[in-house]
PANU-87155 format. One record per residue: residue in three letters; y, x, z of N, C-alpha, C in turn; residue number from 1. Coordinates in nm, 2 decimals. Example, Ala and Ser with C-alpha at 12.3 -4.5 7.8 and 13.67 -1.06 7.14 Angstrom:
BEGIN
{romi 'ala',{-0.57,1.32,0.78},{-0.45,1.23,0.78},{-0.33,1.32,0.78},1}
{romi 'ser',{-0.22,1.28,0.71},{-0.11,1.37,0.71},{0.00,1.29,0.79},2}
// end
This chain:
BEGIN
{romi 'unk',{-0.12,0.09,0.00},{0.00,0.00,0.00},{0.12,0.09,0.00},1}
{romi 'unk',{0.22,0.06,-0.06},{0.31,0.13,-0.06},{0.46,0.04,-0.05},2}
{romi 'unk',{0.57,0.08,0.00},{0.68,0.03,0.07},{0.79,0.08,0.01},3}
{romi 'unk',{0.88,-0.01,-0.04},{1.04,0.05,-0.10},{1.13,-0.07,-0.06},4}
{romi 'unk',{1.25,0.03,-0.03},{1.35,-0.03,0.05},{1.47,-0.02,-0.07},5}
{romi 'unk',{1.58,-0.11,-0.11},{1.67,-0.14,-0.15},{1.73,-0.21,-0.18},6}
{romi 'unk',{1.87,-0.17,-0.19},{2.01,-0.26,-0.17},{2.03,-0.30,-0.32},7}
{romi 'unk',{2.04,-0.48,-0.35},{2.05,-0.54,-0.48},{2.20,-0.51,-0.49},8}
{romi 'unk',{2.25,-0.54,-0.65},{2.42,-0.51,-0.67},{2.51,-0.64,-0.58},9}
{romi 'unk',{2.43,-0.76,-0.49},{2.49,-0.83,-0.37},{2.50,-0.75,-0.24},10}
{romi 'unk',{2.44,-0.64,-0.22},{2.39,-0.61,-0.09},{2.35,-0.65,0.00},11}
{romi 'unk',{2.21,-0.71,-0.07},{2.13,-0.77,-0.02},{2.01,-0.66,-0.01},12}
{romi 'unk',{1.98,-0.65,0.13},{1.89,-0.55,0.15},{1.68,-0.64,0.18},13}
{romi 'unk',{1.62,-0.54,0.03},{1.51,-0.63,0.03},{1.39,-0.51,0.06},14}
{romi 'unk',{1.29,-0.56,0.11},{1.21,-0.46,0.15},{1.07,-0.51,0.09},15}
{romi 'unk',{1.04,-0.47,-0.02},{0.90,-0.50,-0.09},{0.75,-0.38,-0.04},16}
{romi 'unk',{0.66,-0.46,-0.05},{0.54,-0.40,-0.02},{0.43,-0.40,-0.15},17}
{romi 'unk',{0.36,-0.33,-0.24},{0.29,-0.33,-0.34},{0.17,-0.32,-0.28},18}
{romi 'unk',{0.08,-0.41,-0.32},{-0.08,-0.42,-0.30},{-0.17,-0.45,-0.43},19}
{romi 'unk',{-0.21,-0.40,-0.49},{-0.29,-0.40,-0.54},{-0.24,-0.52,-0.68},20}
{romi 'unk',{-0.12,-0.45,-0.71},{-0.06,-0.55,-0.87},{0.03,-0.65,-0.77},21}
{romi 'unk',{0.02,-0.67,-0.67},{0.08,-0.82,-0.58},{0.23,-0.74,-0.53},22}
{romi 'unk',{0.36,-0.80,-0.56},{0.46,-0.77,-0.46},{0.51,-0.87,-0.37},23}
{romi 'unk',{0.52,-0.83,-0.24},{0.54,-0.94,-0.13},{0.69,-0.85,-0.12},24}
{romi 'unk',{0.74,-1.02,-0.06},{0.90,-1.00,-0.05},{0.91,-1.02,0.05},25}
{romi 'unk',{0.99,-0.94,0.16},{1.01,-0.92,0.28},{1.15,-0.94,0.28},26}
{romi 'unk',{1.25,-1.08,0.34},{1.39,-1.06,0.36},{1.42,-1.09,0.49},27}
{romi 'unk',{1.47,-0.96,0.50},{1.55,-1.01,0.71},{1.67,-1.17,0.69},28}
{romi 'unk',{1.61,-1.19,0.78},{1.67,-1.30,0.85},{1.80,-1.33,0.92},29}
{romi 'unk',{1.93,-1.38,0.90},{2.00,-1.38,1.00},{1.97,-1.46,1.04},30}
{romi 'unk',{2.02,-1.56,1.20},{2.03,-1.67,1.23},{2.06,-1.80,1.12},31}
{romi 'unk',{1.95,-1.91,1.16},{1.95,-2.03,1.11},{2.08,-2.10,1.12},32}
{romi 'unk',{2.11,-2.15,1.00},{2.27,-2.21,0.99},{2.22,-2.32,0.98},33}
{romi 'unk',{2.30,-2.43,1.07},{2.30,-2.57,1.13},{2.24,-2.65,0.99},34}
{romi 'unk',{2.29,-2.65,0.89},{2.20,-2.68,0.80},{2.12,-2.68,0.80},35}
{romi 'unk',{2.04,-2.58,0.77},{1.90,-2.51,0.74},{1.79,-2.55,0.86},36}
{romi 'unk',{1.88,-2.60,0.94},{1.80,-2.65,1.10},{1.73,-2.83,1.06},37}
{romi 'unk',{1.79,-2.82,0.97},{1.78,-2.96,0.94},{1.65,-3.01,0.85},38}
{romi 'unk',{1.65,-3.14,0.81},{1.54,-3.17,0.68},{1.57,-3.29,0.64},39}
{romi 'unk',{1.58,-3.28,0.48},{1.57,-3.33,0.40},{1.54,-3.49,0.40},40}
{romi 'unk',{1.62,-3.58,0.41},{1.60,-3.70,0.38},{1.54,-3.77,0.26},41}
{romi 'unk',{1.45,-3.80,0.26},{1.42,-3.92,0.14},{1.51,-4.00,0.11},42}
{romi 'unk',{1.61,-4.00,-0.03},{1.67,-4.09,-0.05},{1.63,-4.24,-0.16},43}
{romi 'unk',{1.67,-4.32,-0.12},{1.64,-4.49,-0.17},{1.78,-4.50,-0.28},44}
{romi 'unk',{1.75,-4.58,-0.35},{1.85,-4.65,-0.46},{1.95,-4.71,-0.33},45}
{romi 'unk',{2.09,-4.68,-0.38},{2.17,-4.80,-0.31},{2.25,-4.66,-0.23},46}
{romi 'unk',{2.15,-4.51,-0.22},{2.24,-4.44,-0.11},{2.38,-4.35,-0.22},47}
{romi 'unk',{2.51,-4.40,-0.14},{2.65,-4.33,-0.19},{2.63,-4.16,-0.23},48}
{romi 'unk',{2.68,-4.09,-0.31},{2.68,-3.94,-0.30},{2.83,-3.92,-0.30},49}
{romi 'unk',{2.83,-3.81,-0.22},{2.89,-3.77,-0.11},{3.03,-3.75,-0.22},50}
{romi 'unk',{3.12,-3.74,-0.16},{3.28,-3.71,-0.23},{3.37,-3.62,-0.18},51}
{romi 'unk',{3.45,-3.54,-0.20},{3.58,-3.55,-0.16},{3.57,-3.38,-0.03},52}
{romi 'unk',{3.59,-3.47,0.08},{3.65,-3.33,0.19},{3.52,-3.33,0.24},53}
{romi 'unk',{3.43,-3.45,0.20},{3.28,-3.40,0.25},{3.20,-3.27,0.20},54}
{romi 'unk',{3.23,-3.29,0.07},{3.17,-3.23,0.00},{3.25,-3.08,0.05},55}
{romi 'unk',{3.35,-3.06,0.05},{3.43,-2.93,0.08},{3.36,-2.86,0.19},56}
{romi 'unk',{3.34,-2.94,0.31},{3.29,-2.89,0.47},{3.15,-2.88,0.40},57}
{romi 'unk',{3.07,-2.93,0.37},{2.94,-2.89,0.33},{2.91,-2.76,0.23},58}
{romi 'unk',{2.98,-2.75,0.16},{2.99,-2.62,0.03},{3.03,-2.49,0.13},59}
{romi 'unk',{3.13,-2.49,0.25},{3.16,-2.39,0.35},{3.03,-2.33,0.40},60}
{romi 'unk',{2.89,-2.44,0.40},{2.81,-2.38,0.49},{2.71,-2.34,0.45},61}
{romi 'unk',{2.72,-2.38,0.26},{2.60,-2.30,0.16},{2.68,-2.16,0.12},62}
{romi 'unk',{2.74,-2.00,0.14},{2.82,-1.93,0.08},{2.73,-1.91,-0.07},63}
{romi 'unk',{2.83,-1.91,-0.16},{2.76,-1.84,-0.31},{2.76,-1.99,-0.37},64}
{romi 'unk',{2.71,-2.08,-0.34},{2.71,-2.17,-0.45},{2.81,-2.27,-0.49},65}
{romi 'unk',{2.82,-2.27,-0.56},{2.94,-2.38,-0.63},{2.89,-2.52,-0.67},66}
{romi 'unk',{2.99,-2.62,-0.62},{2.98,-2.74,-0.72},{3.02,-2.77,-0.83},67}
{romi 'unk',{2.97,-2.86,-0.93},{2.99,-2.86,-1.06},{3.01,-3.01,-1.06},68}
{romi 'unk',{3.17,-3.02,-1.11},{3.20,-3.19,-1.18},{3.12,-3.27,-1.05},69}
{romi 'unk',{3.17,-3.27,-0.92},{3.14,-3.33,-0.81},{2.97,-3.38,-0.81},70}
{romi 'unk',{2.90,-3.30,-0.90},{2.77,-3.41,-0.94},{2.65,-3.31,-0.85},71}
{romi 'unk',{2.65,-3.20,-0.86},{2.56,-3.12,-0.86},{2.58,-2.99,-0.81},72}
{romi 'unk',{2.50,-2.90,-0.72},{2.54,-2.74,-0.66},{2.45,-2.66,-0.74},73}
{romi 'unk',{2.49,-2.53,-0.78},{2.44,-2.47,-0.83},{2.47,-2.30,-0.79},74}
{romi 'unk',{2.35,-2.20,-0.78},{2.35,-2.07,-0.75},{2.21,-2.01,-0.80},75}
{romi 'unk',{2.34,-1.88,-0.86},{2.23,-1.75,-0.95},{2.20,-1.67,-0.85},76}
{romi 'unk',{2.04,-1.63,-0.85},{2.02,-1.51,-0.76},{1.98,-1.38,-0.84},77}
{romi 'unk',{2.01,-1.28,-0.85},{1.99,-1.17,-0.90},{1.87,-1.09,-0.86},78}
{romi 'unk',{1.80,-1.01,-0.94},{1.67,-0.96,-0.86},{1.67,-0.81,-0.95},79}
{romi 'unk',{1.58,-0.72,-0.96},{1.55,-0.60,-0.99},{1.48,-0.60,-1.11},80}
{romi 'unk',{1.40,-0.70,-1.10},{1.30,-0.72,-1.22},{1.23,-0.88,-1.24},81}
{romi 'unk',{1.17,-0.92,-1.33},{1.15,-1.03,-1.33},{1.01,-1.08,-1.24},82}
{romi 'unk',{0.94,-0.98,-1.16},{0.85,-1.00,-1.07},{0.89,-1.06,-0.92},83}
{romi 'unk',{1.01,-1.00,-0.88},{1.06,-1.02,-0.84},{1.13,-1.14,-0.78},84}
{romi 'unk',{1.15,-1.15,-0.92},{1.25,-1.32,-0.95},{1.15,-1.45,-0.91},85}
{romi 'unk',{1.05,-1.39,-0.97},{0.90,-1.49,-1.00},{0.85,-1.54,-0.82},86}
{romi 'unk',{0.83,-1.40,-0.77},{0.80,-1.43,-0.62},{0.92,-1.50,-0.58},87}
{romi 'unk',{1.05,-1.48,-0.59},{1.12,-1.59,-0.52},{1.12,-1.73,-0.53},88}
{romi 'unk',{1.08,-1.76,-0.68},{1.09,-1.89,-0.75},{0.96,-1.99,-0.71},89}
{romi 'unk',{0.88,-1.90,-0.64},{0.72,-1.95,-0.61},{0.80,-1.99,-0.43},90}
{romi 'unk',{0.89,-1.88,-0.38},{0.93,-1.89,-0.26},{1.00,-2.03,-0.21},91}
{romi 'unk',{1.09,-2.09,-0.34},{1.15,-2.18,-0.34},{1.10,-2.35,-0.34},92}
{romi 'unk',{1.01,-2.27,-0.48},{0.93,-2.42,-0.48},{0.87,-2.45,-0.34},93}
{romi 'unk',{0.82,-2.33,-0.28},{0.72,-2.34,-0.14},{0.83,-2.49,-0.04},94}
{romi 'unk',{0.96,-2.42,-0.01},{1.00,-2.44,0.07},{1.10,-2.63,-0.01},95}
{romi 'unk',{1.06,-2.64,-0.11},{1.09,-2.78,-0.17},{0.98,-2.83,-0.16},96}
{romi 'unk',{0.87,-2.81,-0.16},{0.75,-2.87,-0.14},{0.79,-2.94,-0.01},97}
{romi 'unk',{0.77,-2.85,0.08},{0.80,-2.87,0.23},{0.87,-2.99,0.25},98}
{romi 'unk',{1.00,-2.96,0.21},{1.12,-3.06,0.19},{1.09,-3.20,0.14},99}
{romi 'unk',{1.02,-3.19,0.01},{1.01,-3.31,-0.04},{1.10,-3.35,-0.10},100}
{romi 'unk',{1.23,-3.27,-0.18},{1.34,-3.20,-0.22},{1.35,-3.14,-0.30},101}
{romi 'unk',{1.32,-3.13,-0.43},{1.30,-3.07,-0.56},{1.42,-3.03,-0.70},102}
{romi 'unk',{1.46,-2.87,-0.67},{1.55,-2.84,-0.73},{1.51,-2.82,-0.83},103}
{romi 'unk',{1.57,-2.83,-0.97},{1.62,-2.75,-1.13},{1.58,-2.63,-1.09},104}
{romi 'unk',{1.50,-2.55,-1.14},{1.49,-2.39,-1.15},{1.43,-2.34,-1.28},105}
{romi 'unk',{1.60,-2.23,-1.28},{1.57,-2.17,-1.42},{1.50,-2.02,-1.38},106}
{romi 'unk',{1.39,-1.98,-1.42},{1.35,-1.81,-1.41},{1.36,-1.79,-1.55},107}
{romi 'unk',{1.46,-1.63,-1.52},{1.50,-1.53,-1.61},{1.43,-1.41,-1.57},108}
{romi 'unk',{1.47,-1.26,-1.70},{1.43,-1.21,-1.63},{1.52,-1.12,-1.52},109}
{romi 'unk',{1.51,-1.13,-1.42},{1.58,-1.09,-1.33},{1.71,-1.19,-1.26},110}
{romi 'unk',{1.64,-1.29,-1.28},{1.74,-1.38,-1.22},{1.67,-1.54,-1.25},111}
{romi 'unk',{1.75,-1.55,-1.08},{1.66,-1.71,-1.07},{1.78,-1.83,-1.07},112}
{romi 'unk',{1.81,-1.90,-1.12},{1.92,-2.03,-1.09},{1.84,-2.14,-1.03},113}
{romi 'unk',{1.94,-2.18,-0.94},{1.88,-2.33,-0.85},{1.99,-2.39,-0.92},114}
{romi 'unk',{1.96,-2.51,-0.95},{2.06,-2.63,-0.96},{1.99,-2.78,-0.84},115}
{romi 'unk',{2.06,-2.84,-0.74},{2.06,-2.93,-0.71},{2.13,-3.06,-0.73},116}
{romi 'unk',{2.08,-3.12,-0.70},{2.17,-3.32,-0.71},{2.03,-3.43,-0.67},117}
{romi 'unk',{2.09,-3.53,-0.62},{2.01,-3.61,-0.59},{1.99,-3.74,-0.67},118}
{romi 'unk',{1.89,-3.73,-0.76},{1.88,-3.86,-0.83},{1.89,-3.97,-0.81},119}
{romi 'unk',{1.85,-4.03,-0.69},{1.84,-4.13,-0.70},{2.02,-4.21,-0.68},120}
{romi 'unk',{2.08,-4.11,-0.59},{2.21,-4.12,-0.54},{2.30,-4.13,-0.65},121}
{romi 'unk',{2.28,-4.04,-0.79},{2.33,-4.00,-0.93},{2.47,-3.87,-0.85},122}
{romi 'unk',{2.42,-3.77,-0.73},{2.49,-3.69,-0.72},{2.46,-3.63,-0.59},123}
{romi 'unk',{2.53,-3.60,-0.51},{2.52,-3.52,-0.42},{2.50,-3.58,-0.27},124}
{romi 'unk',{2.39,-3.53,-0.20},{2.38,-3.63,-0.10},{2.36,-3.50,0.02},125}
{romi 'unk',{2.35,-3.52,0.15},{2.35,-3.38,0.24},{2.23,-3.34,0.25},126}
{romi 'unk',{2.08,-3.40,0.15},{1.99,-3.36,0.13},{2.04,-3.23,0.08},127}
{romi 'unk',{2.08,-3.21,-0.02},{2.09,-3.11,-0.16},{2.18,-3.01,-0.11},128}
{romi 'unk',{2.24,-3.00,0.01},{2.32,-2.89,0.09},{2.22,-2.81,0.24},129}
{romi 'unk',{2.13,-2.93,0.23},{2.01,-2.89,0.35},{1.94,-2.76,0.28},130}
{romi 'unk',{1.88,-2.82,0.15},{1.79,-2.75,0.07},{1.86,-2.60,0.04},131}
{romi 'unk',{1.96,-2.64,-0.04},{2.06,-2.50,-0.05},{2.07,-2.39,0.07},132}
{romi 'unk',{2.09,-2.44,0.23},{2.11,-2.38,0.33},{2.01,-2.31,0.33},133}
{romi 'unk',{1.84,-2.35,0.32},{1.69,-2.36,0.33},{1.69,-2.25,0.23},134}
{romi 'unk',{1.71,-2.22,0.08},{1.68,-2.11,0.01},{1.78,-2.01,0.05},135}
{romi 'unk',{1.89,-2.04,0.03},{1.97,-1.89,0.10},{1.90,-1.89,0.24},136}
{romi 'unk',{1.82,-1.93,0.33},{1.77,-1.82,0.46},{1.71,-1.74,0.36},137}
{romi 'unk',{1.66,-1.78,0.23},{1.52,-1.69,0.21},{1.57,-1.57,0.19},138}
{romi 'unk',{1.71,-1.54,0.15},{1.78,-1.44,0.12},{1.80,-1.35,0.23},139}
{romi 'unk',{1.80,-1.38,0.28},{1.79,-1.32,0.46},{1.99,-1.33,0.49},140}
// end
């Protein structure tokens, strides 16, 4: 097994392990943000998506991602290589599974996009800021 340590052009410090063709992705953790503490609501036909200075205070507590045309959040992650990218994208689905919360994901090579929005709402609901909190821990 062998171990490499390096800082991405975010400085984001990742610490991968090689096993036999497999790379496992190791990201330190800061403390869980009140978000991220949370889970994902099932939403029903009928529920409002969110507007305005809501949406403002909630975007404060995902950093990096942006809203797009009040509908939808979206964020690029950058990686080293496309193996990389791949383990995170498997990381993501993991933790949408969980959720029951299912983002857009584009894999590139060397880079993963999340896009969220809540369908059934036709926009943004504090599901889709939970989930976002939820992938950035994976960032450490």
């Amino acid at each position: 097994m062998v171990g490499q340590e390096f800082c991405s052009s975010n400085g984001l410090q990742l610490v991968y392990m090689l096993q036999v063709n497999t790379i496992v992705l190791i990201f330190s953790r800061r403390s869980m943000s009140t978000l991220a503490s949370k889970h994902c609501v099932p939403c029903r036909g009928g529920t409002p998506a969110l507007k305005g200075v809501e949406l403002d205070r909630l975007l404060r507590e995902i950093p990096h991602w942006q809203i797009v045309n009040d509908h939808h959040i979206t964020r690029t992650f950058v990686f080293p290589d496309f193996k990389h990218a791949l383990v995170f994208t498997n990381q993501v689905g993991a933790v949408a599974e969980e959720e029951g919360h299912h983002p857009d994901i584009l894999l590139a090579w060397g880079r993963v996009e999340v896009t969220l929005w809540t369908h059934a709402a036709k926009g943004l609901t504090e599901s889709d800021f939970i989930l976002a909190a939820k992938i950035n821990e994976l960032m450490g």
